[in-house]
C-alpha atoms as a printed R data frame, in Angstrom:
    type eleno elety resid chain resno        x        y       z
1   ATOM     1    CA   UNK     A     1 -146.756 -192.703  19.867
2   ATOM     2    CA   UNK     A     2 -148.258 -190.244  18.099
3   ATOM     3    CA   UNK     A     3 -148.425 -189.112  13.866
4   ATOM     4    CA   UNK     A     4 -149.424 -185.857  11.855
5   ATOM     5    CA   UNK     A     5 -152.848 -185.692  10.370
6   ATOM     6    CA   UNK     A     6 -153.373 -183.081   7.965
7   ATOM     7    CA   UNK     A     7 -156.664 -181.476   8.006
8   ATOM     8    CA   UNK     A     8 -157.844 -180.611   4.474
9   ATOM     9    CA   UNK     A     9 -160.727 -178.650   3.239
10  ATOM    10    CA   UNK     A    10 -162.354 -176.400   0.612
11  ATOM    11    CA   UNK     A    11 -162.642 -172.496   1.921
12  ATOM    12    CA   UNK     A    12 -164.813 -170.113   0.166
13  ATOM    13    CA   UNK     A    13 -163.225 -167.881  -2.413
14  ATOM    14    CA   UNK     A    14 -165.195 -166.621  -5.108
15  ATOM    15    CA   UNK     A    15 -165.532 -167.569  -8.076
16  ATOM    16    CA   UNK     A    16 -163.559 -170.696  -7.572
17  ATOM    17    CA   UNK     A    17 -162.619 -172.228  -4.324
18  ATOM    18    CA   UNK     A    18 -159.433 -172.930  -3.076
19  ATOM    19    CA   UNK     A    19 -157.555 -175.862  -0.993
20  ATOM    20    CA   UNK     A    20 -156.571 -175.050   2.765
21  ATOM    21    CA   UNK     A    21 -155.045 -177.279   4.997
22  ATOM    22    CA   UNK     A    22 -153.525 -177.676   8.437
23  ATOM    23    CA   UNK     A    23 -151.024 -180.151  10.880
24  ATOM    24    CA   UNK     A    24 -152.857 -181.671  14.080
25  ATOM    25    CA   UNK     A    25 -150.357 -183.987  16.111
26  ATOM    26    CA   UNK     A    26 -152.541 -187.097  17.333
27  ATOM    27    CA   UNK     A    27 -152.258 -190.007  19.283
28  ATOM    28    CA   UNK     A    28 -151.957 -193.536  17.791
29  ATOM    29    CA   UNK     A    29 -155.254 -195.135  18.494
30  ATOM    30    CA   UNK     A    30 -157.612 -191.944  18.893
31  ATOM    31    CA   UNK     A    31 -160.475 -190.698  16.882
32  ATOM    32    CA   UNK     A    32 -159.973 -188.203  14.131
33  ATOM    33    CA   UNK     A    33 -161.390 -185.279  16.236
34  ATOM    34    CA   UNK     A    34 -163.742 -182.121  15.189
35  ATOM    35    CA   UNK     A    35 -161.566 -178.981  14.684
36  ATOM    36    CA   UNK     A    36 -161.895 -175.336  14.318
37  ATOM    37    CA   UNK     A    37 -160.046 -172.709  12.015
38  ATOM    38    CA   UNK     A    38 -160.363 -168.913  11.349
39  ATOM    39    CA   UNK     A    39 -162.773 -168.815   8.656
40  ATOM    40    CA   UNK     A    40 -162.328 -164.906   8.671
41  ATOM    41    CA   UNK     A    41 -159.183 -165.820   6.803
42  ATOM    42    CA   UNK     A    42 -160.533 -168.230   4.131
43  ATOM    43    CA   UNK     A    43 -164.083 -165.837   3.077
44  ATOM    44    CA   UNK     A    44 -166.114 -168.352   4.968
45  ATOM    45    CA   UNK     A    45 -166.718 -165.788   8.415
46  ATOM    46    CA   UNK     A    46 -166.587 -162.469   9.676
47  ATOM    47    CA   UNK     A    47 -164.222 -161.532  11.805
48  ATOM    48    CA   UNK     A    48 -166.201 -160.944  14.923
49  ATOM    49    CA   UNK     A    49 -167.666 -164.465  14.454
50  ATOM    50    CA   UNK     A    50 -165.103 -166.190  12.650
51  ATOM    51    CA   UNK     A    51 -164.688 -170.132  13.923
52  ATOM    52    CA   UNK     A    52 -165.655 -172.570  11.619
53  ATOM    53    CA   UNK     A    53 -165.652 -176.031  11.775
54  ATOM    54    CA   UNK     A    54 -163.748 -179.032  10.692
55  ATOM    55    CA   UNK     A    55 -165.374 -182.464  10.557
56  ATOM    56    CA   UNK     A    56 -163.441 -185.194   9.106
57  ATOM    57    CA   UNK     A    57 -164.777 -186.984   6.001
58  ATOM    58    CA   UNK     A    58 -162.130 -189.513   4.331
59  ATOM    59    CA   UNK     A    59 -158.695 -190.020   4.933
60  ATOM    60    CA   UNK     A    60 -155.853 -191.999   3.270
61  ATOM    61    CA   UNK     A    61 -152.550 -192.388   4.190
62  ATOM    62    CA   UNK     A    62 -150.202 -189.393   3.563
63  ATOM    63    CA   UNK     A    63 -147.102 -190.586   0.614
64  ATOM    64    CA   UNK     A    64 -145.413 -187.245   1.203
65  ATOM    65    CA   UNK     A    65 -144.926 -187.623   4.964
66  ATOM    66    CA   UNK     A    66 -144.759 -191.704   4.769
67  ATOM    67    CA   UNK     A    67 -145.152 -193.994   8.243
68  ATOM    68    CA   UNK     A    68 -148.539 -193.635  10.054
69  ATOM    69    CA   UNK     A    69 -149.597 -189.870   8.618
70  ATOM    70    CA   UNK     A    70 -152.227 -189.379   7.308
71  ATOM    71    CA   UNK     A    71 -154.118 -186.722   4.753
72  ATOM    72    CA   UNK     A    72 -157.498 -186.155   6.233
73  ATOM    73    CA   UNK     A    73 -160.568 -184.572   4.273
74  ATOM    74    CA   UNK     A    74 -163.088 -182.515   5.649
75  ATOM    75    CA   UNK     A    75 -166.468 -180.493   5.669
76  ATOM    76    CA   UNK     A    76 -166.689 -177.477   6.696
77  ATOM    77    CA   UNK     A    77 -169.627 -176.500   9.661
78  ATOM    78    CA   UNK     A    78 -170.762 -173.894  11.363
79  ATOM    79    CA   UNK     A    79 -170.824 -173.430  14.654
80  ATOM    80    CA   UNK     A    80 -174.240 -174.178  15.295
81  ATOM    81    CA   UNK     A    81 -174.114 -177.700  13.464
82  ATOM    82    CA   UNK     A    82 -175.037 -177.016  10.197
83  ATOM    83    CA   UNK     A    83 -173.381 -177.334   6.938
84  ATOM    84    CA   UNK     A    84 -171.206 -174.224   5.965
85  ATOM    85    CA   UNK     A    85 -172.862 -172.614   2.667
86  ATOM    86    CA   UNK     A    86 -169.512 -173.572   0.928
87  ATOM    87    CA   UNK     A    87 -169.846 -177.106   2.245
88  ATOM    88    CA   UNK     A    88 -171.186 -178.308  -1.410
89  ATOM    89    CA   UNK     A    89 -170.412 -182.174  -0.215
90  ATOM    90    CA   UNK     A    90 -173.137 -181.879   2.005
91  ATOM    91    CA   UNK     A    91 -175.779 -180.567  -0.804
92  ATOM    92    CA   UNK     A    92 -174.718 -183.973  -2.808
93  ATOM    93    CA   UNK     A    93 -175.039 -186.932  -0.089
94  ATOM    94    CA   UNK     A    94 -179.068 -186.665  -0.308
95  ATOM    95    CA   UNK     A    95 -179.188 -186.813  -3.864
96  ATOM    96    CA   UNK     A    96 -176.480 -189.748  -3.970
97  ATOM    97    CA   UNK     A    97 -178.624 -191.546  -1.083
98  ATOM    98    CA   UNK     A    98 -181.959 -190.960  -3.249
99  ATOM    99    CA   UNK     A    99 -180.211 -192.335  -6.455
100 ATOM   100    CA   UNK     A   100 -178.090 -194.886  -4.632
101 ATOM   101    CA   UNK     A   101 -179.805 -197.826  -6.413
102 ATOM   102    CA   UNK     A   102 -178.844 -196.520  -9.538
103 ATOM   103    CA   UNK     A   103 -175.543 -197.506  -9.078
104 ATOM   104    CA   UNK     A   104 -174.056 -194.076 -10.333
105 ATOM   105    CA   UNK     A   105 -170.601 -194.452 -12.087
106 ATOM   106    CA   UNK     A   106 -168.259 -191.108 -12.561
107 ATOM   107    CA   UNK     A   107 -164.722 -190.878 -14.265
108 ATOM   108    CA   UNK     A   108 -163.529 -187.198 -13.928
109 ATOM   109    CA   UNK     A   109 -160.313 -186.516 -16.507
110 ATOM   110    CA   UNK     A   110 -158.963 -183.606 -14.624
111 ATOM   111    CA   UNK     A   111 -156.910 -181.244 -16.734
112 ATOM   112    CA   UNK     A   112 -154.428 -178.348 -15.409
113 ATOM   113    CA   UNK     A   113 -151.729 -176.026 -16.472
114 ATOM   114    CA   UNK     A   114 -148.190 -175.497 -14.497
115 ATOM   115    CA   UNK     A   115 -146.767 -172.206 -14.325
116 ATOM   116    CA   UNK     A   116 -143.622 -170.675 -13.499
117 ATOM   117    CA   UNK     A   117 -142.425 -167.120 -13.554
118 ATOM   118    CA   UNK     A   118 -146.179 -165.564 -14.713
119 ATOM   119    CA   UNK     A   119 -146.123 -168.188 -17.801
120 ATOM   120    CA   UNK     A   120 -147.551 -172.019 -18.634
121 ATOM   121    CA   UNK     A   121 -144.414 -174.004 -18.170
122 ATOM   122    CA   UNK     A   122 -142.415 -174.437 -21.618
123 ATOM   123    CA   UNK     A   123 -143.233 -171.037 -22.429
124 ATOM   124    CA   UNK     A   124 -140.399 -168.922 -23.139
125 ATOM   125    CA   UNK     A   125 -139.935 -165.756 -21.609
126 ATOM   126    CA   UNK     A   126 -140.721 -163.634 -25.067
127 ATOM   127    CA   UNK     A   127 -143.332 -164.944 -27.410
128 ATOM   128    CA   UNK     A   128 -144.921 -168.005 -27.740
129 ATOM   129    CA   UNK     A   129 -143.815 -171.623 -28.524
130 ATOM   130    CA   UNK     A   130 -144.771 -173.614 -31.814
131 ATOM   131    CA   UNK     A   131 -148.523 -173.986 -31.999
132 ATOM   132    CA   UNK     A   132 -150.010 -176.700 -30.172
133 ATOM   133    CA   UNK     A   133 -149.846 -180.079 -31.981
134 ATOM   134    CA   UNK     A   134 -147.119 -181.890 -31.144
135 ATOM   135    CA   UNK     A   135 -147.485 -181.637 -27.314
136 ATOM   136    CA   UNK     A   136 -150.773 -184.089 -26.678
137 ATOM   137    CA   UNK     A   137 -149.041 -187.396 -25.026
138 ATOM   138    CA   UNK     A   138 -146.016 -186.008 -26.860
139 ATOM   139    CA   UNK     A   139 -142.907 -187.360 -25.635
140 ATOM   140    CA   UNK     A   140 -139.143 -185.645 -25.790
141 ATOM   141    CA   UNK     A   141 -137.321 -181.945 -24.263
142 ATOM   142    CA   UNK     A   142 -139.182 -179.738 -26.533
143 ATOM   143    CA   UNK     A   143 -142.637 -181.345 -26.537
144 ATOM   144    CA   UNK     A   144 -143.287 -182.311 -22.481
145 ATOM   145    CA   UNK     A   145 -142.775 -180.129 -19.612
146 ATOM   146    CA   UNK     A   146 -142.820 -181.061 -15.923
147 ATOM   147    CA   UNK     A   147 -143.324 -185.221 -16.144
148 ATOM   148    CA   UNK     A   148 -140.839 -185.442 -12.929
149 ATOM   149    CA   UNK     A   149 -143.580 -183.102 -10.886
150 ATOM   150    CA   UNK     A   150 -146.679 -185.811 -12.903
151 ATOM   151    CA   UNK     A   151 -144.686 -188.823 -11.973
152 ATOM   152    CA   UNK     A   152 -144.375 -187.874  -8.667
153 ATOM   153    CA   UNK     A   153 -148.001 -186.873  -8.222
154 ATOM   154    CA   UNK     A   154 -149.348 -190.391  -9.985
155 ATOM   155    CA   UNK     A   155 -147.345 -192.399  -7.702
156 ATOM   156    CA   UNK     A   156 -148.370 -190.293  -4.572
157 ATOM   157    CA   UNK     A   157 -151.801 -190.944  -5.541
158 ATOM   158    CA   UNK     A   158 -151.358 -194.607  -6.100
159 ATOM   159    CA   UNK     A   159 -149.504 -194.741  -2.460
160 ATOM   160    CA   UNK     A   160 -152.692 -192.923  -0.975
161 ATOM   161    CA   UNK     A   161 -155.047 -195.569  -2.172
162 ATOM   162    CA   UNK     A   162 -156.886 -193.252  -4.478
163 ATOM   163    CA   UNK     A   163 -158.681 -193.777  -7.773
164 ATOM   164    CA   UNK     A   164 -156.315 -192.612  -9.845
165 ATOM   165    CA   UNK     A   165 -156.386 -194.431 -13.135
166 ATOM   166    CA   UNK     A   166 -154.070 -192.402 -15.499
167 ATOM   167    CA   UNK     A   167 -152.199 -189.413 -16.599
168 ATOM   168    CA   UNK     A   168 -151.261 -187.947 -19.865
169 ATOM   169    CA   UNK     A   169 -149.708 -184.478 -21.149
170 ATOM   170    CA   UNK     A   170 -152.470 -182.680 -22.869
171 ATOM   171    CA   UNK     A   171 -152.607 -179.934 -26.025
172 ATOM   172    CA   UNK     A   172 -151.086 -177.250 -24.841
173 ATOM   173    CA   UNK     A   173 -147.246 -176.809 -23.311
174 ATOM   174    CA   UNK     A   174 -146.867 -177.642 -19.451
175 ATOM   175    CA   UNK     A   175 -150.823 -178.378 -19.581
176 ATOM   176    CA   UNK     A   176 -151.918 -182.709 -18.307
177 ATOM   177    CA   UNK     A   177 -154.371 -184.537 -16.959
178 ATOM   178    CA   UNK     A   178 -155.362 -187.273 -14.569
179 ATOM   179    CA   UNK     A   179 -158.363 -189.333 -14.444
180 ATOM   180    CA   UNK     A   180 -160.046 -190.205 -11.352
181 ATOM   181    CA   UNK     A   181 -162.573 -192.839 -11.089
182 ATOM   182    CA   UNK     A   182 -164.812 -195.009 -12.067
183 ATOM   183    CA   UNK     A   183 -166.160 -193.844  -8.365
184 ATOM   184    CA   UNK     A   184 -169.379 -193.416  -6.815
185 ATOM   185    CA   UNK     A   185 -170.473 -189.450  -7.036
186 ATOM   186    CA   UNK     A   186 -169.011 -188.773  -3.416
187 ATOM   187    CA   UNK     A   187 -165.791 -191.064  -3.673
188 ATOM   188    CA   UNK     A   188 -164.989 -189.715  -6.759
189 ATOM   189    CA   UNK     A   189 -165.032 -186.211  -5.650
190 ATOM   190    CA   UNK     A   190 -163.146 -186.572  -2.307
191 ATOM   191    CA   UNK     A   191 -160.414 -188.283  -4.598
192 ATOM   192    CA   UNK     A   192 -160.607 -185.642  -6.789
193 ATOM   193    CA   UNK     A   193 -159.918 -182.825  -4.301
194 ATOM   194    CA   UNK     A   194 -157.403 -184.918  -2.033
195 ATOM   195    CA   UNK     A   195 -155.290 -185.490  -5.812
196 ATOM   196    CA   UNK     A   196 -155.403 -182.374  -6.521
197 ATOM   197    CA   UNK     A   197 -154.281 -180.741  -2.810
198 ATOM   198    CA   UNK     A   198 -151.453 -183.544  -3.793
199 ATOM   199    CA   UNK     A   199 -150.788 -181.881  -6.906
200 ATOM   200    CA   UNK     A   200 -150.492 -178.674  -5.122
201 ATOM   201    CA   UNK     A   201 -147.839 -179.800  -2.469
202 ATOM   202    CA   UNK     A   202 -145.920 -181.743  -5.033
203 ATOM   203    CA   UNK     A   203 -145.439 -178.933  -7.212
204 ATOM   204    CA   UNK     A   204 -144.570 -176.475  -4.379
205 ATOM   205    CA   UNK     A   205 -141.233 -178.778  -3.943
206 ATOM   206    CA   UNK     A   206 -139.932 -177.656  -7.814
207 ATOM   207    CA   UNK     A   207 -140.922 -174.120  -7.077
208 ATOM   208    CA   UNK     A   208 -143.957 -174.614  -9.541
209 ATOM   209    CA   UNK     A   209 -147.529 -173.771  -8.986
210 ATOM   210    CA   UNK     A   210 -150.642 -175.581 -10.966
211 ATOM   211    CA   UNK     A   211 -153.440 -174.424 -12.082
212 ATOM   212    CA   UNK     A   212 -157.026 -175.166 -12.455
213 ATOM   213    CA   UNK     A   213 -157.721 -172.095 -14.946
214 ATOM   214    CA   UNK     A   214 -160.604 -172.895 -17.586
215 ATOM   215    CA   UNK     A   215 -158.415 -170.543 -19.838
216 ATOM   216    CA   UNK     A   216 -154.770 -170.656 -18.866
217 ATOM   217    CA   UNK     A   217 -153.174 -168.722 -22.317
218 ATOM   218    CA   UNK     A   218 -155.518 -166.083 -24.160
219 ATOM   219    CA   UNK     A   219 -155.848 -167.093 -27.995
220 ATOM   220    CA   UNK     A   220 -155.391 -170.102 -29.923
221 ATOM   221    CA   UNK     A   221 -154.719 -172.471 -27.078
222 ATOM   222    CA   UNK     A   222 -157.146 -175.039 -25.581
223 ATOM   223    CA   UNK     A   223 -158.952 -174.331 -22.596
224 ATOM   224    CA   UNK     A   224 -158.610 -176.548 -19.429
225 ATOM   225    CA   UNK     A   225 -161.284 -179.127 -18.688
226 ATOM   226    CA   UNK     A   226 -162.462 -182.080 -16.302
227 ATOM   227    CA   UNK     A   227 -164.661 -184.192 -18.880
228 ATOM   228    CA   UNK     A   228 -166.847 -185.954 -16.849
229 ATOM   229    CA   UNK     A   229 -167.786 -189.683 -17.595
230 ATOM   230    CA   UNK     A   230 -170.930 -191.050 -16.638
231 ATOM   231    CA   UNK     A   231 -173.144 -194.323 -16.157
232 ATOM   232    CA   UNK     A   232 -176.095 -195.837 -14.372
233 ATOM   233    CA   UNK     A   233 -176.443 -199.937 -14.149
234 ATOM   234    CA   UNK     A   234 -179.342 -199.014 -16.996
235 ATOM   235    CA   UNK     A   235 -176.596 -197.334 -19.263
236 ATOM   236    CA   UNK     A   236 -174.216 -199.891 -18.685
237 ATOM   237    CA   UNK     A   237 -176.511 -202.802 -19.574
238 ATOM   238    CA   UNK     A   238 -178.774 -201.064 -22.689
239 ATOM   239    CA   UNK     A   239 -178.198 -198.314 -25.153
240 ATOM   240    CA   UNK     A   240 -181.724 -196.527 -24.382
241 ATOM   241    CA   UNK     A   241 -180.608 -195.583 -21.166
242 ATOM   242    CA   UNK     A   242 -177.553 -193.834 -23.076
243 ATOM   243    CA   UNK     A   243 -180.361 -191.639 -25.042
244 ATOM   244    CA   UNK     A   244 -182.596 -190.992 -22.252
245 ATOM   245    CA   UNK     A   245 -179.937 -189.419 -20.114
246 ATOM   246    CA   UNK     A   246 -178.408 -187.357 -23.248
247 ATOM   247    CA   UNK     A   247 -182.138 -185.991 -23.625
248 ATOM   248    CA   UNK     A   248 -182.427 -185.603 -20.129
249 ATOM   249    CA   UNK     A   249 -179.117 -183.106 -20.306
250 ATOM   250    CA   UNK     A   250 -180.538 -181.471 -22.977
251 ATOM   251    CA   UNK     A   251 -184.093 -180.781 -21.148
252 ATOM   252    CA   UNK     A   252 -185.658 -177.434 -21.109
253 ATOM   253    CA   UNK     A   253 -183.704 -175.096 -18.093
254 ATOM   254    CA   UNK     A   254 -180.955 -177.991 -17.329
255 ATOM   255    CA   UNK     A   255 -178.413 -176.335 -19.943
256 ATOM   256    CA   UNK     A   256 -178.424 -173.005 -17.817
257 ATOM   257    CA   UNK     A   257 -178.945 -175.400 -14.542
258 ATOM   258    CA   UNK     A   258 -175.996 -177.121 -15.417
259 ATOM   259    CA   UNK     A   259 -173.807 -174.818 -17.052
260 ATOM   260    CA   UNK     A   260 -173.919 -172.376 -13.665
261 ATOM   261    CA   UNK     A   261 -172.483 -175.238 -11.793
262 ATOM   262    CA   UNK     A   262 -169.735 -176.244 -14.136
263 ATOM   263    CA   UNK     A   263 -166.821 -173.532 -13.692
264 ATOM   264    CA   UNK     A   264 -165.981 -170.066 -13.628
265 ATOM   265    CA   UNK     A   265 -165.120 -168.478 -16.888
266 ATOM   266    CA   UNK     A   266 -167.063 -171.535 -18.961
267 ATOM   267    CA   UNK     A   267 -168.170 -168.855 -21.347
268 ATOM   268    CA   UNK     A   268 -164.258 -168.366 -22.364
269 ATOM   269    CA   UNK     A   269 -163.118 -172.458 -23.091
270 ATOM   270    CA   UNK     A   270 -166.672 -173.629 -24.562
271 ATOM   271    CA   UNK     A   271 -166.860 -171.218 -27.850
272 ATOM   272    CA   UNK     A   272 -167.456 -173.583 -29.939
273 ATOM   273    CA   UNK     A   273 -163.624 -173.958 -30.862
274 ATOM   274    CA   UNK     A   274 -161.092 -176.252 -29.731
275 ATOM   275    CA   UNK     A   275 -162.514 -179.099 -29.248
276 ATOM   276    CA   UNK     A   276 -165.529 -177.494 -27.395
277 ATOM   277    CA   UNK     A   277 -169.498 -176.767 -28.196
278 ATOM   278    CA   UNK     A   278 -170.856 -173.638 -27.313
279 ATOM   279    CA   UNK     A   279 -171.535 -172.519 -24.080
280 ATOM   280    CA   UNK     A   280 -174.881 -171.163 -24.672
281 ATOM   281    CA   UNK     A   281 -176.198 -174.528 -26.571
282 ATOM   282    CA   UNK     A   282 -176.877 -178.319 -26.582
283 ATOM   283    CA   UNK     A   283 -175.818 -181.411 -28.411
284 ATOM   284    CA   UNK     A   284 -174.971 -184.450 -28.389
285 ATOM   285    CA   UNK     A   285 -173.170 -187.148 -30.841
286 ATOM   286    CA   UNK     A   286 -171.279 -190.199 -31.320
287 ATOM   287    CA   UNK     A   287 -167.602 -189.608 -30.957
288 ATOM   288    CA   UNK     A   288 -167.882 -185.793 -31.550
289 ATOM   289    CA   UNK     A   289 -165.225 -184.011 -29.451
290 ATOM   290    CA   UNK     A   290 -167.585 -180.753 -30.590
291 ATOM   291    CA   UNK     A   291 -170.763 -182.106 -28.891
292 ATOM   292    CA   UNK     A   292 -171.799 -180.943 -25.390
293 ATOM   293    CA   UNK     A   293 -171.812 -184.712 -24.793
294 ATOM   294    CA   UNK     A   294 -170.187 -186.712 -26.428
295 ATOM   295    CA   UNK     A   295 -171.278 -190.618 -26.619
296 ATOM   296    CA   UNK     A   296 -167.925 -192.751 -27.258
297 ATOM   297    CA   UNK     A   297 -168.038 -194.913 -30.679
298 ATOM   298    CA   UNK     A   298 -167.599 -198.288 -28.824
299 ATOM   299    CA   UNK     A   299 -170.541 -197.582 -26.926
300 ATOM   300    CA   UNK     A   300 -172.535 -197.330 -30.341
301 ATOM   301    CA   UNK     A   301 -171.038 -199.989 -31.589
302 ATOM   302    CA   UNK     A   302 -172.052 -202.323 -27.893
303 ATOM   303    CA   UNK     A   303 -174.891 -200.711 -27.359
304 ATOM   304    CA   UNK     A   304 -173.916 -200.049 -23.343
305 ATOM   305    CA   UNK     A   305 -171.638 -198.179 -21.593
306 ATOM   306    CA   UNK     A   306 -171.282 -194.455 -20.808
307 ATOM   307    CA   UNK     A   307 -171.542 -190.761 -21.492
308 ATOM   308    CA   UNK     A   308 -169.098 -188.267 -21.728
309 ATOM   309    CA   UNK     A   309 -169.995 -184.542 -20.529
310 ATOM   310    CA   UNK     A   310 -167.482 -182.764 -21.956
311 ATOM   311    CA   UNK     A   311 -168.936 -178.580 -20.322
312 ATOM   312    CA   UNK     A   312 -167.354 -178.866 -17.087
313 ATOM   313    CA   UNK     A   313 -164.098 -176.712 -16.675
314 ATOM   314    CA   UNK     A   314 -160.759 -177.634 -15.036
315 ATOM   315    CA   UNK     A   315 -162.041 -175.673 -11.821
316 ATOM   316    CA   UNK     A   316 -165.080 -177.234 -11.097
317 ATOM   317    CA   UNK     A   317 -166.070 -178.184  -7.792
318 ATOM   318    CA   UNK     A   318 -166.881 -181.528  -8.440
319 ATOM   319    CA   UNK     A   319 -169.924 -181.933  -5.296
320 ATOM   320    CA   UNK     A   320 -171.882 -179.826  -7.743
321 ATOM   321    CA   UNK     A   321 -170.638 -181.825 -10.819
322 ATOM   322    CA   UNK     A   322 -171.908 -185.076  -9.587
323 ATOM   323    CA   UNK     A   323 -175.058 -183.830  -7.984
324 ATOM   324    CA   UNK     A   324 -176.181 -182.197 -10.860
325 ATOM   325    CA   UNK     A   325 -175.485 -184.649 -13.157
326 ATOM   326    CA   UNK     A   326 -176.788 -187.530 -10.695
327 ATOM   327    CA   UNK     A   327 -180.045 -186.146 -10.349
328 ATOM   328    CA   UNK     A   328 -180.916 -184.842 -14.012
329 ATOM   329    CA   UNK     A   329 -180.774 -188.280 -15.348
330 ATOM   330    CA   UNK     A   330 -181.287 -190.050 -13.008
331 ATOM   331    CA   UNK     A   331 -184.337 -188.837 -12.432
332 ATOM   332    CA   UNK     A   332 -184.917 -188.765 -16.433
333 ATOM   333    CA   UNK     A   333 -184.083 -192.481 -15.884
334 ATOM   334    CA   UNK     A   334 -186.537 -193.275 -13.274
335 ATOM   335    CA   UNK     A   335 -189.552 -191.520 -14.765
336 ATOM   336    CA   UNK     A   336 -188.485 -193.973 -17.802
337 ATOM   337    CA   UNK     A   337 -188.901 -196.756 -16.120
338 ATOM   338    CA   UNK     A   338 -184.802 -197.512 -16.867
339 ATOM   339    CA   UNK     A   339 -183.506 -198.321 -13.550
């Protein structure tokens, strides 16, 4: 007996990265094994040295193909054993291992746009549609777009044993969300990128692609983001913690640090409008949607609980996301004696 494994992994275009994936046939009972691809064809190799390397990192069970298949993440290596430059999971898994005790808490709300025909879904073909509004968690013909492709997609997710833990349709026509997490920095990332190759596949069946644009429609539109919700054990337990790492965010050099690692085309979704603080500067504030971090009013109010970083665009990788956000405060929280 044998079932279909398909081999998943991030490639290395520029500026943002995109999903690949292949079909190995393997035998009931064996090891997921090492395997190669052309990374000539996926800007990760020349062409006169051009194998790359797959190593398997997670796997669930596949919901599209059903029975025994499975959906199998991976890093990417070179050939001589080392992480691939791209490989940006490898880059996190010290600084999650030097944190661990921390016990690091992410929830990444993952927004995207689906298009058809050159234009966000519920677009018409001339013009524009009534200004956003009514769409957020709207429900009805002229308000939602695409639900059937989001239905199917949550319930994949939910059959693959990920952390999904919602959905909703967001400001702007044809434009959701899902949440992944709470998660450990890793797990919540490998979920992240296994949803949204789901997303991907899903979509392809209704002849619709998805994506991850930070600015999907020029003008008065939101942007696309993946807010990124944060905690230590400190933050969860005392509201100190919750200042020290929203000073620690704030520190001299980790706006630029951070801001290089959150998305391509950042300087276009945080101006300042839409629900966004500028690109270029730092705040935070209790339930401001304008902040650079925002700090939820029931976490005021129980003194515990978690941040929101609200800078990080739709295409994010999220290795860097959780790396970078791991080891600014947690580091801030360490020297603080908040651990």
């Amino acid at each position: 007996m044998t079932y279909k494994a398909e081999y998943i992994w991030i490639d290395g275009t520029q500026p943002s990265a995109r999903l690949r994936s292949k079909t190995r046939v393997i035998a009931d009972g064996a090891e997921l094994p090492e395997w190669g691809f052309d990374g000539s064809s996926t800007n990760q190799a020349p062409g006169d040295n051009s194998d790359c390397v797959l190593k398997p990192v997670f796997s669930c069970p596949d919901p599209i193909r059903g029975g025994d298949h499975k959906l199998v993440l991976c890093e990417v290596y070179l050939v001589d054993g080392t992480p691939h430059p791209t490989n940006h999971r490898a880059a996190l898994l010290p600084i999650a291992e030097q944190f661990a005790e921390q016990d690091s808490w992410f929830g990444i709300e993952q927004e995207y746009t689906f298009f058809r025909e050159g234009r966000p879904l519920g677009f018409p073909a001339v013009g524009f549609p009534a200004p956003q509004g009514p769409y957020y968690c709207g429900v009805g013909a002229d308000e939602v777009f695409g639900r059937d492709i989001v239905e199917q997609h949550l319930d994949a997710c939910l059959d693959a044993g990920l952390k999904i833990s919602g959905i909703n349709a967001e400001v702007m026509p044809g434009q959701w969300e899902f949440q992944i997490g709470p998660a450990g920095p890793v797990e919540v990332a490998d979920h992240l990128w296994v949803a949204r190759w789901l997303l991907y596949r899903i979509a392809e069946d209704h002849d619709v692609a998805a994506t991850l644009d930070a600015k999907p429609a020029k003008g008065d539109w939101n942007g696309a983001g993946a807010h990124t919700n944060f905690s230590t054990r400190a933050m969860r337990e005392g509201y100190d913690a919750i200042i020290t790492a929203c000073e620690a965010l704030g520190a001299p050099g980790k706006v630029e640090e951070h801001i290089a690692g959150y998305g391509d085309g950042i300087e276009e979704r945080l101006t300042g409008d839409h629900e966004t603080a500028p690109h270029d500067a730092y705040s935070y504030g209790v339930s401001d949607r304008g902040a650079s971090v925002r700090i939820p009013w029931q976490v005021e109010v129980d003194k515990k609980g978690y941040i929101e970083d609200r800078r990080p665009n739709a295409n994010i990788d999220p290795y860097n996301v959780t790396r970078l956000i791991v080891n600014t405060c947690c580091s801030a929280l360490e020297k603080a004696g908040q651990v």
